[in-house]
N, CA, C and O atoms as a GROMACS GRO file, in nm:
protein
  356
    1UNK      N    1  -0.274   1.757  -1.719
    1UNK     CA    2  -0.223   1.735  -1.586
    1UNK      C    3  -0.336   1.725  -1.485
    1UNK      O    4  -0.322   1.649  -1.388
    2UNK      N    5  -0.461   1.805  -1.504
    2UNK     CA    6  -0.562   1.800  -1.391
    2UNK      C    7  -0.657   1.702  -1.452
    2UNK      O    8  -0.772   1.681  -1.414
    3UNK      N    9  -0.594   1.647  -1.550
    3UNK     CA   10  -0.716   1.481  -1.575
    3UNK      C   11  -0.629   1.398  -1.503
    3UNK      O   12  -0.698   1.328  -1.429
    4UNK      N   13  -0.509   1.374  -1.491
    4UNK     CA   14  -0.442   1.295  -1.440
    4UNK      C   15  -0.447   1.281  -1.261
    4UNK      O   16  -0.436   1.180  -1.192
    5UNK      N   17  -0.465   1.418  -1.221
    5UNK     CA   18  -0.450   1.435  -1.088
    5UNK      C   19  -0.605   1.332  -1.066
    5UNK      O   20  -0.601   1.219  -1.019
    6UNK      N   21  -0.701   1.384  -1.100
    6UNK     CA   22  -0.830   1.328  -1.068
    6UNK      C   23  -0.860   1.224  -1.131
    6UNK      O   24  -0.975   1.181  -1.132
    7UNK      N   25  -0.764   1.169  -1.192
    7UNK     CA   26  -0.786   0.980  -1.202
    7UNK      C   27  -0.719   0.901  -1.079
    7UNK      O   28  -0.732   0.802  -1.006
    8UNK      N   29  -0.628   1.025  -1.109
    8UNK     CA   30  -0.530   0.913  -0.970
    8UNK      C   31  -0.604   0.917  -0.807
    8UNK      O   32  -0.581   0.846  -0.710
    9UNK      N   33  -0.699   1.030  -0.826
    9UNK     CA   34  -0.792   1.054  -0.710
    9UNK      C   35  -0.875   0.956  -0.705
    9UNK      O   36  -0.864   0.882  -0.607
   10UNK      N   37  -0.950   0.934  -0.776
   10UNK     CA   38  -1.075   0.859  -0.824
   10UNK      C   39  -1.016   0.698  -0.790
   10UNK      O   40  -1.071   0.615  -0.718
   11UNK      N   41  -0.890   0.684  -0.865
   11UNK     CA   42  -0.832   0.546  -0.823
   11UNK      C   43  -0.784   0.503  -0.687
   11UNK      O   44  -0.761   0.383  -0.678
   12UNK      N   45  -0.765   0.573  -0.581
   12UNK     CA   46  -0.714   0.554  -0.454
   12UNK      C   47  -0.828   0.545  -0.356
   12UNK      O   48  -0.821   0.465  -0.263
   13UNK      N   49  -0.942   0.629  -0.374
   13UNK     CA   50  -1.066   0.690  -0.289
   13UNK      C   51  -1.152   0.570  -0.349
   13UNK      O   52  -1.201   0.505  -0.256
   14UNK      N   53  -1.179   0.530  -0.450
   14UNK     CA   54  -1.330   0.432  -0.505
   14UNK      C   55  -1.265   0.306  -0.450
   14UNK      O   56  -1.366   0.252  -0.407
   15UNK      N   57  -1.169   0.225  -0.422
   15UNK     CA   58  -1.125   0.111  -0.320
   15UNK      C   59  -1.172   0.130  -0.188
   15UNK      O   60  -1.230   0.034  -0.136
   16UNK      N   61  -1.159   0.235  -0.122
   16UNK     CA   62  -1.235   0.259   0.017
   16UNK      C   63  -1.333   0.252   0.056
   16UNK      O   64  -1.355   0.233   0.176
   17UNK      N   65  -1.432   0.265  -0.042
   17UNK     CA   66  -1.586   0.248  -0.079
   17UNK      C   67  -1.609   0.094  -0.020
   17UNK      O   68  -1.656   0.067   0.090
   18UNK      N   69  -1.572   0.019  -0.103
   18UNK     CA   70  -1.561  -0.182  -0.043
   18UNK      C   71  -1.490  -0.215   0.067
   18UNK      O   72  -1.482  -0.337   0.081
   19UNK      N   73  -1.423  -0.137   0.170
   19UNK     CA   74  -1.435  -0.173   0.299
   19UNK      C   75  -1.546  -0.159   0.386
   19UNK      O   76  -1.632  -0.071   0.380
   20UNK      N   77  -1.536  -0.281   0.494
   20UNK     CA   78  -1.643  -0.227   0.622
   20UNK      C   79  -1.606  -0.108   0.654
   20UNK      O   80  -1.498  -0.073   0.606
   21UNK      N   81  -1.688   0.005   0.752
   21UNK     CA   82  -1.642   0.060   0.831
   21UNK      C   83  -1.649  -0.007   0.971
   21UNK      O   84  -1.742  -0.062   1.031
   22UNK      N   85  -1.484   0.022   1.010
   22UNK     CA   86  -1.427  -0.035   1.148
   22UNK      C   87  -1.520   0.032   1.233
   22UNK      O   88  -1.489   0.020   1.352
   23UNK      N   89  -1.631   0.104   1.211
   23UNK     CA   90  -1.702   0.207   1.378
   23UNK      C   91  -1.802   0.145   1.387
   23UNK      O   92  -1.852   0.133   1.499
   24UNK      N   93  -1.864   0.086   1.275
   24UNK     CA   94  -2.004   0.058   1.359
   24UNK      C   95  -2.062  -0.103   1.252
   24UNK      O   96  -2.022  -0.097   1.136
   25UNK      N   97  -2.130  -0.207   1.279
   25UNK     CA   98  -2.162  -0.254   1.247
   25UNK      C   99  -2.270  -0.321   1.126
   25UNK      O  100  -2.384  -0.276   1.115
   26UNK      N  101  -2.226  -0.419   1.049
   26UNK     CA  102  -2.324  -0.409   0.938
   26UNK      C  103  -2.436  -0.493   0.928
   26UNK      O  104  -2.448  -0.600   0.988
   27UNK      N  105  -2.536  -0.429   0.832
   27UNK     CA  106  -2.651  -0.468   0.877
   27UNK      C  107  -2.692  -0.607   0.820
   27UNK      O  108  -2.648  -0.647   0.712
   28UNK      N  109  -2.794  -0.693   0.908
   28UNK     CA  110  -2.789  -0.828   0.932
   28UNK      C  111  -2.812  -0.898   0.774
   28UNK      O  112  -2.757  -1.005   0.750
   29UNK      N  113  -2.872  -0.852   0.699
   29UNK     CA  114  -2.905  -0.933   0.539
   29UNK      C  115  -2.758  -0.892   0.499
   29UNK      O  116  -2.724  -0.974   0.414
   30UNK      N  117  -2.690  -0.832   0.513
   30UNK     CA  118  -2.541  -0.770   0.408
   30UNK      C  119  -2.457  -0.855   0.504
   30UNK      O  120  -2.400  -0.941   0.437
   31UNK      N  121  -2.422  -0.868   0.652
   31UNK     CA  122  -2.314  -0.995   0.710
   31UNK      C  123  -2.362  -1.090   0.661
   31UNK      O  124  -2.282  -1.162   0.601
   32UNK      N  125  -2.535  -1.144   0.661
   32UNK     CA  126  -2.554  -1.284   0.625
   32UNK      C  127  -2.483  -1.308   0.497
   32UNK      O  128  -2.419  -1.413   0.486
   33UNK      N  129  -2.487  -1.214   0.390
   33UNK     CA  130  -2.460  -1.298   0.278
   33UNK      C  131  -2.283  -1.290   0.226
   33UNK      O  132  -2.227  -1.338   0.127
   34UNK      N  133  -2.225  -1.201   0.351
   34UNK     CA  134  -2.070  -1.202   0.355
   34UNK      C  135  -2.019  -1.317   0.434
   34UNK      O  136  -1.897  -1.329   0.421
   35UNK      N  137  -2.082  -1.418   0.524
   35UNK     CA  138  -2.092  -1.505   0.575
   35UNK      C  139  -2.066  -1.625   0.496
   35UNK      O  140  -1.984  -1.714   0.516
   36UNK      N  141  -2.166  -1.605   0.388
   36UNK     CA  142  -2.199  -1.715   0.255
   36UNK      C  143  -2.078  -1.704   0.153
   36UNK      O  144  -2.055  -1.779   0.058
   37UNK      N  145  -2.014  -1.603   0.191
   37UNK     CA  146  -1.887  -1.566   0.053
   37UNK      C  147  -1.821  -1.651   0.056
   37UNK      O  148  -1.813  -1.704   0.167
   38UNK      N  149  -1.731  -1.718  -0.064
   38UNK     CA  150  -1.688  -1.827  -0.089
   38UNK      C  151  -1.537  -1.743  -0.045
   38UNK      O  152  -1.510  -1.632  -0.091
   39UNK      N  153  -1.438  -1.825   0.058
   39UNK     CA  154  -1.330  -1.811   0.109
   39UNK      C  155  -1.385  -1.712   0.209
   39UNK      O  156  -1.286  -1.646   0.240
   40UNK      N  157  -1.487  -1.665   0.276
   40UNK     CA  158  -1.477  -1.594   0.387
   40UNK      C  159  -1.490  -1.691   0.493
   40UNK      O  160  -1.500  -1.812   0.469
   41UNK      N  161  -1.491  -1.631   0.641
   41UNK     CA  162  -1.430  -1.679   0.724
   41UNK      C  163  -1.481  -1.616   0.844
   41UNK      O  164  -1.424  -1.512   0.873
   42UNK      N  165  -1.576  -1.655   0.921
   42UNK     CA  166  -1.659  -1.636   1.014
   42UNK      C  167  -1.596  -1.638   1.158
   42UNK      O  168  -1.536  -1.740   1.194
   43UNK      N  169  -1.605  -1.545   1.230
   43UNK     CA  170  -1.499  -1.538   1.394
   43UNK      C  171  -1.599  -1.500   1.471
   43UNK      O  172  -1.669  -1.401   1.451
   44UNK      N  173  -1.612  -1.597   1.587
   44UNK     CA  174  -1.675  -1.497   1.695
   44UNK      C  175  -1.612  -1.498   1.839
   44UNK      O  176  -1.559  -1.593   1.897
   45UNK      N  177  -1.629  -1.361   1.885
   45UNK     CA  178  -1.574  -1.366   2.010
   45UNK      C  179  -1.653  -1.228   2.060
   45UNK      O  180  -1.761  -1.189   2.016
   46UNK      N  181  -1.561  -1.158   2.175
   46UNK     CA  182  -1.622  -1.113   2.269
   46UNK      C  183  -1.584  -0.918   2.243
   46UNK      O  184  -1.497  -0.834   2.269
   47UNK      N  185  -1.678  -0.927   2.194
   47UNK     CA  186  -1.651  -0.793   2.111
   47UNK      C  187  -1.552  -0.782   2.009
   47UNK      O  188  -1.482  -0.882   1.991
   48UNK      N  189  -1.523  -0.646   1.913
   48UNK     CA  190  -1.474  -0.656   1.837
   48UNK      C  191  -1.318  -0.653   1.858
   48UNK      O  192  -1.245  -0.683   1.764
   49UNK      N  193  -1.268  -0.620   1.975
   49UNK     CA  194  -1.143  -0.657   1.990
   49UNK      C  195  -1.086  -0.803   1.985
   49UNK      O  196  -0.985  -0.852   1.934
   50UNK      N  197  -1.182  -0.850   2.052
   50UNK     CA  198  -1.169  -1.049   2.049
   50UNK      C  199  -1.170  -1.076   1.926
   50UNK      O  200  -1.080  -1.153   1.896
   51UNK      N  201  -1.242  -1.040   1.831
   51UNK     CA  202  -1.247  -1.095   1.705
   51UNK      C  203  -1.120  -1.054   1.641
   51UNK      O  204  -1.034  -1.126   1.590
   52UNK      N  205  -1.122  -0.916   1.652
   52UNK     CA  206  -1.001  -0.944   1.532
   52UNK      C  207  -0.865  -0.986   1.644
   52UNK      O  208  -0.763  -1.033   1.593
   53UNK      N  209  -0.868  -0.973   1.736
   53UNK     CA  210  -0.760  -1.077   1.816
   53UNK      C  211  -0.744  -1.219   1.772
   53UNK      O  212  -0.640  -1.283   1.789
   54UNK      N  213  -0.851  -1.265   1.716
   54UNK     CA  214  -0.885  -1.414   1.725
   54UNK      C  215  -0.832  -1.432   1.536
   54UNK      O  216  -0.756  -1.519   1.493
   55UNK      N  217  -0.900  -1.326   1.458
   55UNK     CA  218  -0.874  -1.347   1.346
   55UNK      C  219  -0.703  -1.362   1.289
   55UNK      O  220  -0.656  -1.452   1.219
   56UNK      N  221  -0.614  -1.206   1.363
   56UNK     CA  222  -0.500  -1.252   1.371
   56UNK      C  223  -0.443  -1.371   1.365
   56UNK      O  224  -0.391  -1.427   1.269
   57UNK      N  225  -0.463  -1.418   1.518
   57UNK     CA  226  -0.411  -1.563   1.534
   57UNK      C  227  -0.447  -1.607   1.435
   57UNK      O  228  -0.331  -1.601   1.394
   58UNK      N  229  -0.512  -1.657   1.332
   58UNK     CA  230  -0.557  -1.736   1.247
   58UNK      C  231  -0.493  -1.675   1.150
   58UNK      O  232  -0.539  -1.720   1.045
   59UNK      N  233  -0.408  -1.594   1.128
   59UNK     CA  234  -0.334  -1.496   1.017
   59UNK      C  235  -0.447  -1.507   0.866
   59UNK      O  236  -0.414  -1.538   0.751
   60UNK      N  237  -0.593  -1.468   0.921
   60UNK     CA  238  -0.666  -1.376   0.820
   60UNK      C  239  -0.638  -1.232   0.777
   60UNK      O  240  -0.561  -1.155   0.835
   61UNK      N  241  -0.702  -1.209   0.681
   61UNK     CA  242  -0.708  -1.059   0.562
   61UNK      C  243  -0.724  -0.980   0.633
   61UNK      O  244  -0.812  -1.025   0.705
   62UNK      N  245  -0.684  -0.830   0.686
   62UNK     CA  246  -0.751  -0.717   0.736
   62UNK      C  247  -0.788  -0.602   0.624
   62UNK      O  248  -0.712  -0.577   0.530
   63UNK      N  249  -0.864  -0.562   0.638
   63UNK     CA  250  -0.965  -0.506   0.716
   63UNK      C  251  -1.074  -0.633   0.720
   63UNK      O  252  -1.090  -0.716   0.630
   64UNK      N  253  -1.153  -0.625   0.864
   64UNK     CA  254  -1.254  -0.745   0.773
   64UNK      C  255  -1.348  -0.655   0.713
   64UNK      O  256  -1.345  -0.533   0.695
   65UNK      N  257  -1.462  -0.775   0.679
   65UNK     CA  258  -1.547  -0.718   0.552
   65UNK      C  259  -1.650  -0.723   0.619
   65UNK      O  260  -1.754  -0.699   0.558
   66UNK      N  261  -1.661  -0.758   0.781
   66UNK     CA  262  -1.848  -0.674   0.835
   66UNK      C  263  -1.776  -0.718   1.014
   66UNK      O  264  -1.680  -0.786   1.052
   67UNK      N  265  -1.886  -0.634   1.085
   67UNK     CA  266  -1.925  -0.718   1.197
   67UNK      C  267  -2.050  -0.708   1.183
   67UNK      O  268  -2.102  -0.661   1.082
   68UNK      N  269  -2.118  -0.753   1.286
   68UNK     CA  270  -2.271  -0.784   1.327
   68UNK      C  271  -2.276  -0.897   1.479
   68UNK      O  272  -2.231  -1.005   1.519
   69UNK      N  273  -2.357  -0.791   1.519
   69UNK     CA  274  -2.402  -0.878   1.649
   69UNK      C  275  -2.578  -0.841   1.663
   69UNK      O  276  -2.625  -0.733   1.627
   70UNK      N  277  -2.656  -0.949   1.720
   70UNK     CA  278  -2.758  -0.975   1.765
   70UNK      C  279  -2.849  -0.807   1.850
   70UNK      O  280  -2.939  -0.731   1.814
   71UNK      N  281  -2.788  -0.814   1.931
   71UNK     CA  282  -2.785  -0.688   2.030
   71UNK      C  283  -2.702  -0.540   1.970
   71UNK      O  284  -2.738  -0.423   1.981
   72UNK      N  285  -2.604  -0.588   1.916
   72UNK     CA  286  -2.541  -0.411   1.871
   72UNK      C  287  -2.450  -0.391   1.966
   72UNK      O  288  -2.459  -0.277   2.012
   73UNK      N  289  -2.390  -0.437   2.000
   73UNK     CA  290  -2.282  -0.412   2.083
   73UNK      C  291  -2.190  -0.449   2.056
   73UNK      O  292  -2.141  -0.478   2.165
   74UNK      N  293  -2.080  -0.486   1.940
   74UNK     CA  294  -1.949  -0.501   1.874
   74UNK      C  295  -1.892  -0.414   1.903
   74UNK      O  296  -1.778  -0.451   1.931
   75UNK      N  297  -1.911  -0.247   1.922
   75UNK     CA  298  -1.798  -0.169   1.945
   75UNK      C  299  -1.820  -0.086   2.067
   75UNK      O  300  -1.764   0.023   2.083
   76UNK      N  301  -1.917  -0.150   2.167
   76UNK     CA  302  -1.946  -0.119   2.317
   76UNK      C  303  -1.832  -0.187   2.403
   76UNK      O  304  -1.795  -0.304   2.393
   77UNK      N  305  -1.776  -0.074   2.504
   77UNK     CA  306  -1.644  -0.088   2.545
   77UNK      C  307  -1.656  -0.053   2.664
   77UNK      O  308  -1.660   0.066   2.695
   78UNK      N  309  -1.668  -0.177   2.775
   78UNK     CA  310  -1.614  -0.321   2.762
   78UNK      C  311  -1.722  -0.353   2.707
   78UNK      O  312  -1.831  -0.300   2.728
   79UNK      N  313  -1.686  -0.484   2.598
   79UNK     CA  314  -1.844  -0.536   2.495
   79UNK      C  315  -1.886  -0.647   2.614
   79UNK      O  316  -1.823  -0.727   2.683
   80UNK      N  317  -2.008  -0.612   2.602
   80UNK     CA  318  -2.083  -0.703   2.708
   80UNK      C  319  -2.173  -0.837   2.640
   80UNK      O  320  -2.276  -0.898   2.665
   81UNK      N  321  -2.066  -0.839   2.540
   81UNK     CA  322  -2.150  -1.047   2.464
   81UNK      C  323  -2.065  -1.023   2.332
   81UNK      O  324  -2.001  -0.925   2.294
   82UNK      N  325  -2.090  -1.158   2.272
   82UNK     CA  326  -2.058  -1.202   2.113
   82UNK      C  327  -2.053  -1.097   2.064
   82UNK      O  328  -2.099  -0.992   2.109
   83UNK      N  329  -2.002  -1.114   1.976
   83UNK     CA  330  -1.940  -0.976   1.842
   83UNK      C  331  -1.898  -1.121   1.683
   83UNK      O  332  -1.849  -1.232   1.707
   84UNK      N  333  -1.921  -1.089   1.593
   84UNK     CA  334  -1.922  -1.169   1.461
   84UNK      C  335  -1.848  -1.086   1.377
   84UNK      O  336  -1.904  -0.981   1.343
   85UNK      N  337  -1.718  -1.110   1.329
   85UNK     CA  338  -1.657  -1.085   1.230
   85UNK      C  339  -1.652  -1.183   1.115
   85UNK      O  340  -1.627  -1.303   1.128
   86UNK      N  341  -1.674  -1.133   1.020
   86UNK     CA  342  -1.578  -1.168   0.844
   86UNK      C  343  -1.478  -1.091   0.864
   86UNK      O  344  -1.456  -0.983   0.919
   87UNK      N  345  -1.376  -1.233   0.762
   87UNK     CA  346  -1.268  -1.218   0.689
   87UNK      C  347  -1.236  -1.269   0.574
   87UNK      O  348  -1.292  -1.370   0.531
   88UNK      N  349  -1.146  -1.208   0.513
   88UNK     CA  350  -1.116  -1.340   0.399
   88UNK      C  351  -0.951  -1.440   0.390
   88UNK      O  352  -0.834  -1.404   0.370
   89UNK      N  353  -0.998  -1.542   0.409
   89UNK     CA  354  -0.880  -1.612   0.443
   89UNK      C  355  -0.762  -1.591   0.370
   89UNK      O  356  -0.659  -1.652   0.400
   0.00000   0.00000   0.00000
Protein backbone atom coordinates (compact mmCIF):
# COMPACT_ATOMS: atom_id res chain seq x y z
CA UNK A 1 0.00 0.00 0.00
CA UNK A 2 2.90 2.59 0.80
CA UNK A 3 4.58 1.61 -2.69
CA UNK A 4 1.49 2.52 -4.22
CA UNK A 5 0.86 5.74 -2.32
CA UNK A 6 4.43 6.96 -3.49
CA UNK A 7 4.06 6.04 -7.12
CA UNK A 8 1.00 7.75 -7.33
CA UNK A 9 3.06 10.68 -5.66
CA UNK A 10 5.93 10.51 -7.86
CA UNK A 11 3.35 10.37 -10.86
CA UNK A 12 1.36 13.64 -10.19
CA UNK A 13 4.51 15.87 -8.74
CA UNK A 14 7.38 14.75 -11.71
CA UNK A 15 4.74 16.49 -14.53
CA UNK A 16 5.15 19.80 -12.61
CA UNK A 17 8.77 19.71 -13.00
CA UNK A 18 8.14 20.57 -17.19
CA UNK A 19 6.14 23.56 -16.55
CA UNK A 20 7.40 27.23 -16.68
CA UNK A 21 7.12 28.85 -13.54
CA UNK A 22 4.25 31.53 -13.92
CA UNK A 23 6.57 34.06 -11.30
CA UNK A 24 9.44 34.78 -12.91
CA UNK A 25 11.00 34.50 -16.23
CA UNK A 26 13.17 32.11 -18.27
CA UNK A 27 16.44 32.37 -19.07
CA UNK A 28 17.40 33.70 -22.60
CA UNK A 29 19.34 30.33 -24.26
CA UNK A 30 16.22 28.00 -22.70
CA UNK A 31 13.17 30.67 -24.40
CA UNK A 32 15.49 30.81 -27.47
CA UNK A 33 15.35 27.27 -28.08
CA UNK A 34 11.46 26.97 -26.88
CA UNK A 35 10.96 29.54 -29.55
CA UNK A 36 12.57 26.99 -32.14
CA UNK A 37 10.10 24.12 -30.85
CA UNK A 38 8.30 22.64 -33.56
CA UNK A 39 4.39 23.69 -32.97
CA UNK A 40 5.34 26.42 -30.47
CA UNK A 41 4.06 29.66 -30.80
CA UNK A 42 5.66 32.94 -30.04
CA UNK A 43 3.32 36.09 -28.44
CA UNK A 44 4.38 39.35 -27.66
CA UNK A 45 2.77 41.97 -25.86
CA UNK A 46 2.84 44.22 -23.00
CA UNK A 47 3.70 42.34 -20.09
CA UNK A 48 2.70 39.11 -19.07
CA UNK A 49 -0.86 39.81 -18.73
CA UNK A 50 -1.02 40.97 -22.52
CA UNK A 51 0.48 37.89 -23.51
CA UNK A 52 -1.41 35.45 -22.18
CA UNK A 53 -4.48 37.80 -22.98
CA UNK A 54 -3.31 37.66 -26.49
CA UNK A 55 -2.51 33.90 -26.39
CA UNK A 56 -6.13 33.14 -25.28
CA UNK A 57 -7.59 34.92 -28.07
CA UNK A 58 -5.64 32.73 -30.26
CA UNK A 59 -7.12 29.67 -28.14
CA UNK A 60 -3.36 28.40 -27.37
CA UNK A 61 -2.15 25.58 -24.64
CA UNK A 62 -1.87 26.90 -21.02
CA UNK A 63 0.40 26.92 -19.04
CA UNK A 64 2.91 28.47 -21.43
CA UNK A 65 6.27 26.99 -21.60
CA UNK A 66 8.59 30.36 -20.86
CA UNK A 67 8.49 34.08 -20.80
CA UNK A 68 11.51 36.24 -21.38
CA UNK A 69 11.99 39.77 -21.89
CA UNK A 70 15.12 41.85 -22.82
CA UNK A 71 14.98 44.08 -19.60
CA UNK A 72 13.16 41.60 -17.00
CA UNK A 73 10.17 43.04 -16.60
CA UNK A 74 7.35 40.36 -17.66
CA UNK A 75 5.95 40.25 -14.22
CA UNK A 76 6.59 44.11 -13.23
CA UNK A 77 3.15 45.56 -12.47
CA UNK A 78 2.21 47.89 -14.44
CA UNK A 79 4.89 46.15 -17.05
CA UNK A 80 6.62 48.98 -18.48
CA UNK A 81 7.57 47.26 -22.26
CA UNK A 82 7.36 43.86 -24.27
CA UNK A 83 6.99 40.68 -22.40
CA UNK A 84 7.54 37.22 -24.86
CA UNK A 85 5.55 34.27 -24.27
CA UNK A 86 5.59 30.47 -25.63
CA UNK A 87 2.89 28.33 -26.24
CA UNK A 88 1.99 25.35 -27.81
CA UNK A 89 -0.59 25.58 -30.34
Amino acid sequence: MLRFLLIACVVVVVPLYGHANPTEETKENDFLDLVDGDGNVLIQARGVAGVNAEARAQGLSFPALGYWSPEGHCFVKPAPGDCNGVFKR
